[in-house]
N, C-alpha and C positions, 0 to 999 in steps of 0.2 A: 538547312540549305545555305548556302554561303551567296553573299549578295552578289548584282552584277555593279552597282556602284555605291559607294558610303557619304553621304553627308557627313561632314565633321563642322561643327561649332569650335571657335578657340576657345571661348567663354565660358569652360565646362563649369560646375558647382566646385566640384571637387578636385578634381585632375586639370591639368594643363592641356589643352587640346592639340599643341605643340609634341607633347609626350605622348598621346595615343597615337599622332601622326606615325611617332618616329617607331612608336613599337606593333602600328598594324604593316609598318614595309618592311619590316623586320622580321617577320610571322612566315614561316614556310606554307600556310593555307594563304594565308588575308595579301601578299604584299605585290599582288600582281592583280587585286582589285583597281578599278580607279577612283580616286581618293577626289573628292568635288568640296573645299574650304568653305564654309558657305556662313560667314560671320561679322560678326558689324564694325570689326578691325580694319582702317583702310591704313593701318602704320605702314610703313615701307619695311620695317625689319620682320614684323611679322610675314608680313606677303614672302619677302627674300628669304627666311626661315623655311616656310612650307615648303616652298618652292627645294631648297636644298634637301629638306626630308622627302621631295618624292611626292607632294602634292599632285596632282593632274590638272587643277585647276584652281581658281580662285576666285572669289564671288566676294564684295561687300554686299551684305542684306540693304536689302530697300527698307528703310521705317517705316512706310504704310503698308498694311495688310494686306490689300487689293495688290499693289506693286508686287509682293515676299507671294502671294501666289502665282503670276505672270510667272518668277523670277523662277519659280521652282517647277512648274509644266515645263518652261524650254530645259531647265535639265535634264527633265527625264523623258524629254522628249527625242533630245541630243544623245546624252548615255543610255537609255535603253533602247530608244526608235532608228537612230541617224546613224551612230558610232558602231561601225565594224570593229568588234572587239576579236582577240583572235584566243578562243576559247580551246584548249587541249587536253 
């Protein structure tokens, strides 16, 4: 099933999360997801990067735990619950 929103980290292990960015809005399934940045980068170029890839959103993670759950119910509270997505 194809999601209704993707968490992306920048911080991958392996890949650039900048790079998955650019090649999930590039994907004739994936690129009309909404794409939620959700990473402990608050650099400005990163942010203005996403942002240029087609990000939907941008989030610096909170460092405490307790905070990074809050943080992550309003988004799916938002993209799945609140956000009239226009599904076709």
């Amino acid at each position: 099933p194809v999601p209704m929103v993707i968490l992306l980290d920048l911080k991958l292990p392996k890949v650039d999360g900048l790079e998955v960015l650019k090649a999930l809005k590039s994907h004739p399934v994936y690129n009309t997801i909404p794409i939620v940045v959700l990473t402990s980068s608050g650099d400005d170029r990163d942010i203005s990067q996403a942002y240029q890839l087609g990000a939907n959103s941008y989030i610096v993670k909170p460092v405490n735990f307790d905070k990074f759950n809050e943080v992550a119910a309003q988004i799916e509270l938002y993209w799945i619950g609140l956000n009239v997505a226009d599904i076709r």
